[in-house]
C-alpha positions as CSV (number, residue, x, y, z in Angstrom):
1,X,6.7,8.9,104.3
2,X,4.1,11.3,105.8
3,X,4.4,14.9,107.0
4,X,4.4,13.8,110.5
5,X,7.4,11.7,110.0
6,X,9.2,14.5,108.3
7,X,8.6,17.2,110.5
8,X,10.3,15.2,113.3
9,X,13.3,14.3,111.5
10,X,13.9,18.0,110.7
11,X,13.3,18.6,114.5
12,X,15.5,15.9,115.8
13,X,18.5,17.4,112.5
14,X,17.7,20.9,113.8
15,X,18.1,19.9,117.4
16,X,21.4,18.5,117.2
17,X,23.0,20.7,114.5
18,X,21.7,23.8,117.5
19,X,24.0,21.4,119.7
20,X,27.0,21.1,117.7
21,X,28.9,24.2,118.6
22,X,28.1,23.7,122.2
23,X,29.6,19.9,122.2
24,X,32.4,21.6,120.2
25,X,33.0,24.6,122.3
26,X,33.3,21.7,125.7
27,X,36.3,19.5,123.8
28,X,39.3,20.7,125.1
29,X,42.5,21.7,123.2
30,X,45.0,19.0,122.2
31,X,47.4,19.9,125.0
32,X,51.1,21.3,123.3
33,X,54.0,19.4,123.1
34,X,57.3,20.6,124.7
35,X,59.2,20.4,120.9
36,X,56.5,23.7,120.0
37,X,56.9,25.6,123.6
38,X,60.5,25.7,123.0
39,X,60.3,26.4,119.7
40,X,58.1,29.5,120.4
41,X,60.2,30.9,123.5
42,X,63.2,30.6,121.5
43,X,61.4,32.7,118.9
44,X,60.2,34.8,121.5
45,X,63.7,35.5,122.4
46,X,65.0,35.7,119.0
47,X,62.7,39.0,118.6
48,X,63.5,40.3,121.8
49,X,67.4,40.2,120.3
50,X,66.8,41.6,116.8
51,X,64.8,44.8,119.1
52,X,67.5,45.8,121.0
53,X,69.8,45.1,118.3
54,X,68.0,47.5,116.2
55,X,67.8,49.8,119.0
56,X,71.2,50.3,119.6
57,X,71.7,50.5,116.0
58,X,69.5,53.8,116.1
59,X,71.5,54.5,118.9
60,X,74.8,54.2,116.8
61,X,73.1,56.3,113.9
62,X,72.2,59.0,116.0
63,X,75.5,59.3,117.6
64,X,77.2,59.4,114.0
65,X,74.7,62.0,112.4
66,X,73.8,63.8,115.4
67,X,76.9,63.6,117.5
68,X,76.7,65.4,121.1
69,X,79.4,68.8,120.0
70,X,76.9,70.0,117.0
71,X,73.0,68.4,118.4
72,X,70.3,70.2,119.1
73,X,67.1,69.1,119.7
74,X,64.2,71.2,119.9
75,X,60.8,70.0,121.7
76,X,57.4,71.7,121.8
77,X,54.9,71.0,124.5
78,X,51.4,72.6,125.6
79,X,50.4,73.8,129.2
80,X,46.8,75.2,127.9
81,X,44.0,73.4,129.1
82,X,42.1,72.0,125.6
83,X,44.5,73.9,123.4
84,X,44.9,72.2,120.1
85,X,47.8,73.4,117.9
86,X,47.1,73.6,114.4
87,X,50.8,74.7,113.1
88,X,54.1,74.8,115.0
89,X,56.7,76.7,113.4
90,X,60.5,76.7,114.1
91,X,63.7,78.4,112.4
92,X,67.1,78.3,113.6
93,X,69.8,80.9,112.3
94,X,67.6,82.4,109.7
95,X,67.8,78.4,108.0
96,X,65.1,76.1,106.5
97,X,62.1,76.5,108.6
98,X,60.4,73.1,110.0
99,X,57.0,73.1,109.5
100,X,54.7,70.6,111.6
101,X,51.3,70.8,111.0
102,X,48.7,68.7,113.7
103,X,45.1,66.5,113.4
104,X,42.9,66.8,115.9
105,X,44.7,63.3,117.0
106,X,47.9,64.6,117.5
107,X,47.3,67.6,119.1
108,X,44.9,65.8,121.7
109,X,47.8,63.5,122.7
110,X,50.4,66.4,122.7
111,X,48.0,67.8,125.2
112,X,48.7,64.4,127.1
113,X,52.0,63.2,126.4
114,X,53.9,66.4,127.2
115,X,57.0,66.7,124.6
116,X,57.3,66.2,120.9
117,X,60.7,65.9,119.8
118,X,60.3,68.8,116.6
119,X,63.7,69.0,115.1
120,X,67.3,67.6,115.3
121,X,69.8,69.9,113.4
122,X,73.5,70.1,114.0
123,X,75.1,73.3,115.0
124,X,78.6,74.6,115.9
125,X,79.5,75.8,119.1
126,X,78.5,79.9,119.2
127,X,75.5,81.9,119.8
128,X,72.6,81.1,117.5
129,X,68.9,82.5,116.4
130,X,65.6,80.6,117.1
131,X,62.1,81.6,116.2
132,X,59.4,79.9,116.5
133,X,55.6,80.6,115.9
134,X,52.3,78.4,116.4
135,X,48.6,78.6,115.9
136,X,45.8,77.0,117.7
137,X,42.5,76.5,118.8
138,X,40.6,75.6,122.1
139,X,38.9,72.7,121.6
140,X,35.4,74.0,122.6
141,X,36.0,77.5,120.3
142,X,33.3,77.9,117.8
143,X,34.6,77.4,114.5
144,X,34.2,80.9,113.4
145,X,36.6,82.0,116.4
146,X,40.0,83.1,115.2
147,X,43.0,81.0,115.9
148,X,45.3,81.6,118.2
149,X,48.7,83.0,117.6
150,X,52.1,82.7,118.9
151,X,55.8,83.7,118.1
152,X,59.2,83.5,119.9
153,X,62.3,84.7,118.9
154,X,65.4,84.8,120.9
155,X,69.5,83.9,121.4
156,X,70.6,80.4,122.5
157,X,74.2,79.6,123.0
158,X,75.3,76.3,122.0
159,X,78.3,74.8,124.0
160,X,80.8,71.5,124.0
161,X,77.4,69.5,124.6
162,X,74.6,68.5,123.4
163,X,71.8,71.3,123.4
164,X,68.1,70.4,124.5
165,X,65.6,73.5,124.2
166,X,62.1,73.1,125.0
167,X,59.3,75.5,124.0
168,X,56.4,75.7,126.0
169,X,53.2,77.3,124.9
170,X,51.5,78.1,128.4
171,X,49.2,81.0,130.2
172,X,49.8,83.4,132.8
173,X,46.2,83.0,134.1
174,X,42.8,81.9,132.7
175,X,41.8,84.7,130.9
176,X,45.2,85.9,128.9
177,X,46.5,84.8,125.7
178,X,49.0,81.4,125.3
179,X,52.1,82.9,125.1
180,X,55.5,80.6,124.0
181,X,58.2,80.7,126.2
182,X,61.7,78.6,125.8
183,X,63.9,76.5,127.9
184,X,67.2,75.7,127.8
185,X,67.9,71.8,129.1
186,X,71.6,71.6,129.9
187,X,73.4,69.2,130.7
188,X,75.5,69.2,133.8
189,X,79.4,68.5,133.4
């Protein structure tokens, strides 16, 4: 066998191995029988069960530990343009504050998204305390610039339903500071 001989073997191996994938790639798929599409929508369908099943279980769970004469639920949400909380703060009657604190991540899509849902607590019917306090940044502040500050304190009454309250941390106008301010959500009768 001489060189010559050898070197075109290996060119005629290398040119149809550098072929292969491409005749591969052009077979087509072994079409599906009708035995695995309905075994696939019926699983398809099975998950879509077990979803809202589980959903209305939350639902249910909710309902039992949360129920409408003692919830409230308090949201936060940021009106500042590239205002990034660090810390939100909130107490209710003088009880176990609920500390969140936020990465970069989270505050970016609170900036987004609106609401957070912060806390769930039961309460009785009556006049109740709520304080809250936050700090921030702007996301273009250097990182030696002080954070921002925040706090709210006032009087909610809680009635027969379910109470919503929604702080917002917002601006009056460009150059004053994010201030919190606190909305009551009710629900009509």
């Amino acid at each position: 066998m001489t060189y010559g001989s050898t070197f075109t073997r290996f060119l005629r191996l290398l040119g149809l191995s550098a072929c292969l994938p491409f005749g591969v790639l052009a077979a087509t798929p072994a079409p599906v029988d009708d035995a695995t599409l309905k075994l696939d929508s019926s699983i398809q369908a099975l998950k879509a069960e077990v979803l809202d099943i589980n959903q209305r279980a939350l639902g249910t769970e909710e309902g039992f530990l949360y129920p409408e004469l003692t919830r409230v639920t308090v949201y936060v949400g940021v009106k500042v343009p590239g205002l990034l909380l660090n810390t939100f703060v909130v107490t209710v009657d003088d009880g176990e504050p609920t500390f969140h604190t936020y990465d970069t991540l989270e505050a970016v899509v609170l900036q987004r998204r609106g609401l957070e849902k912060l806390l769930r607590i039961n309460a009785q019917p009556g006049q109740h305390r709520i304080k809250a306090e936050f700090t921030g940044h702007l996301a273009d502040a250097k990182p030696e610039a002080p954070l921002l500050r925040g706090r709210y304190e006032a009087n909610f009454e809680k009635t027969l339903q379910a109470s919503e309250l929604e702080f917002t941390i917002a601006q009056e106008n460009f150059v004053s500071t994010p201030t919190l301010k606190l909305r009551d959500w009710r629900v009509a009768p």
